[in-house]
C-alpha positions, 0 to 999 in steps of 0.5 A, a space after each residue: 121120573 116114570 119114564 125112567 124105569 122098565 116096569 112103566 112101559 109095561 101092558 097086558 096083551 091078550 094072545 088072541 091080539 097077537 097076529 100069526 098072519 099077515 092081513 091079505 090085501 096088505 093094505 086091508 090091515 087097521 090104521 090108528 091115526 094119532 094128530 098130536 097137534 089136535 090130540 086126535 085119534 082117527 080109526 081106519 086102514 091102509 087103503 087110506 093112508 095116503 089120505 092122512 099124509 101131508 104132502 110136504 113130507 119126505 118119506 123115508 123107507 128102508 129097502 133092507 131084504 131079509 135072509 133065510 136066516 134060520 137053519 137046521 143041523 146036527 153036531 158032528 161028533 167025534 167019531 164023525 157021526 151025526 149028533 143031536 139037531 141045533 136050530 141056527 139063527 144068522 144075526 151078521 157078517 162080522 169080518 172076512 171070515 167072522 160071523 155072529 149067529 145065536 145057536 138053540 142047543 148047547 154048543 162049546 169052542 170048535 164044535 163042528 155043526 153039518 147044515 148041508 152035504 156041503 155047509 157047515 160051520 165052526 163055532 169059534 168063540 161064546 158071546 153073552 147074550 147067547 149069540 156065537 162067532 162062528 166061521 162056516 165051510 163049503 166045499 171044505 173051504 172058509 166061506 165068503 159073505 156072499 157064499 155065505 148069504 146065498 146057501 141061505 137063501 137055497 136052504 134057509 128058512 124065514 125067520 118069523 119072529 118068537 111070538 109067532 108060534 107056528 113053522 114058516 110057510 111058503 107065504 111068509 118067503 113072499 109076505 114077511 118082506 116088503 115090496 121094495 126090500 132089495 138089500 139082503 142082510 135083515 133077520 127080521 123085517 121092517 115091519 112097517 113096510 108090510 102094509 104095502 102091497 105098491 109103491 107106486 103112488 108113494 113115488 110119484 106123489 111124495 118127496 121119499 128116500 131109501 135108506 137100508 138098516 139091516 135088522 138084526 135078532 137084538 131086536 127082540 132082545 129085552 131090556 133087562 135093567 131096571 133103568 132104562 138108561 143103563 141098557 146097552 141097545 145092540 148095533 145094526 149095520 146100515 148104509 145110506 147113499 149122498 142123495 138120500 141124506 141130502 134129501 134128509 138134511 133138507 126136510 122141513 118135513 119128514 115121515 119115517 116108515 117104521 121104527 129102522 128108518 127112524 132110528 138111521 135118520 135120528 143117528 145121522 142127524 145126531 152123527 153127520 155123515 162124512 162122505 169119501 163117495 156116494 154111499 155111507 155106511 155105518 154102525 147105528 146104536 141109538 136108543 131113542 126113548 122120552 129120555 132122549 127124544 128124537 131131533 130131526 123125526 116128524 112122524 112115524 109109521 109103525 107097528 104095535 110092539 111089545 111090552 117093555 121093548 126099545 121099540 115101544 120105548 122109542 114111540 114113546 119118545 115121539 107121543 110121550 110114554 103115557 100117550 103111547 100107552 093110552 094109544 095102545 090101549 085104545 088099540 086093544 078095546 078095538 080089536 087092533 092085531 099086534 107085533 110083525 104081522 099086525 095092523 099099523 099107527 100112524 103118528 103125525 
């Protein structure tokens, strides 16, 4: 009955644990290996992750790209003057002119926010959870999606995570993405994905797949119910080519990279995609936790994450809720670096 209450996914993290930087070589970063068949726990780094991968298993990673999706800017007043200063953070394209973002500074129905000489944005409706439906300007007309995306790619800055206490520089533009990210649409990355400087020999040694998931900011919500059953987990949009599900369909084996691709391979899985052409897009709500554990997933590649999250919820689901913890633990007493920027388990 543990498994079923927030307070049981709970640990201390020393704040020296959490990493503000990205390991240089990515590949430099730990690797705790966890063998469930023989309960074993090997301690190493991603210059050797190839060496523990089985290879009969499908690969799956998510290519989504993240956006400059933090931005500055100040309320229009009245009489047309400059207000106080708001931060905004893009969380997602709603409809044709609909948009959801979470702004830090208080806002009301019509406030106007100036981002640029020749961008700004409208916030149209107060959502719970903080976020806002908005709808943004250019050159004085309703902006479209990718006008939209590509005045935050010039003036945008990355989004780092809360945890990471300190302004985005110039490395995080290039670091705070994978090597293969080419969808635009994420505000946080698949970390996972950070620990490949190369994918070379992933690809030409392994069955893989891409699928993308677009990583929304309900990433870093917190679950705030006491069961965990009653959390309503936020939505990501995601897509998913013919090929790669049929790939997926047939693994007798597979490997996720990281906690986005696990969670689109288990809907699919759980959802059986309809397909009317060669790509599938969809809505993914899954919460995977040891309640409802995973059907289709045979290993993951992940990062260590916070306490009380979805995300350590879901690992959870995979090794068992005191395993993980144990793992974590054991992550601690050896000097493992936590959250988007840290080292990397790998669960097999």
């Amino acid at each position: 009955m543990q498994d079923l209450y927030l307070q049981s996914y709970d640990y201390t993290l020393p704040q020296e644990r959490i990493a503000t930087y990205p390991a240089s070589p990515r590949e430099s970063a730990k690797l705790l290996v966890y063998d469930r068949k023989k309960d074993l726990i090997t301690h190493s780094d991603f210059f050797h992750f190839y060496d523990f991968l089985p290879k009969d298993y499908l690969v799956i990673l998510n290519d989504t790209k993240v956006i400059k999706a933090r931005m500055y800017g100040n309320k229009l007043k009245e009489d047309k003057s400059l207000g106080g200063r708001v931060e905004v953070l893009y969380h997602r394209h709603l409809s044709d002119e609909r948009f959801l973002v979470q702004i830090r500074g208080k806002v009301k129905p019509h406030t106007l926010i100036i981002l640029d000489e020749d961008f700004s944005l409208e916030v149209v409706a107060l959502l719970e959870n903080g976020f806002r439906e908005v709808r943004f300007f250019t050159q004085g007309k309703i902006a479209t999606l990718s006008e939209v995306l590509e005045k935050f790619e010039k003036i945008g800055h990355i989004p780092l995570p809360p945890y990471i206490k300190r302004e985005d520089e110039r490395l995080d533009e290039s670091e705070y993405q994978s090597v293969f990210a080419k969808n635009l649409g994420a505000v946080a990355a698949p970390t996972a994905s950070l620990h490949f400087s190369d994918i070379s020999y992933l690809k030409s040694h392994y069955s893989h797949c891409f699928v993308t998931l677009h990583v929304g900011a309900g990433t870093f919500l917190s679950v705030e119910s006491e069961e965990i059953t009653e959390h309503k987990i936020h939505t990501e949009s995601f897509e998913v080519s013919k090929e790669a599900w049929e790939k997926i369909a047939s693994a007798k084996h597979t490997l996720c990279i990281g906690t986005t691709s696990a969670r689109v391979v288990e809907y699919l899985y759980q959802n059986p995609p309809k397909f009317e052409g060669e790509i599938y897009q969809g809505e993914c709500d899954l919460f995977l936790h040891p309640l409802n554990p995973p059907k289709k997933l045979d290993s993951l590649l992940t990062n260590f994450h916070l306490p009380k999250s979805t995300l350590i919820m879901l690992v959870s689901s995979l090794v068992g809720r005191e395993k993980c913890l144990e793992l974590y633990s054991e992550a601690i007493k050896h000097n493992y670096r936590f959250y988007s920027y840290g080292d990397g388990m790998l669960i097999l």
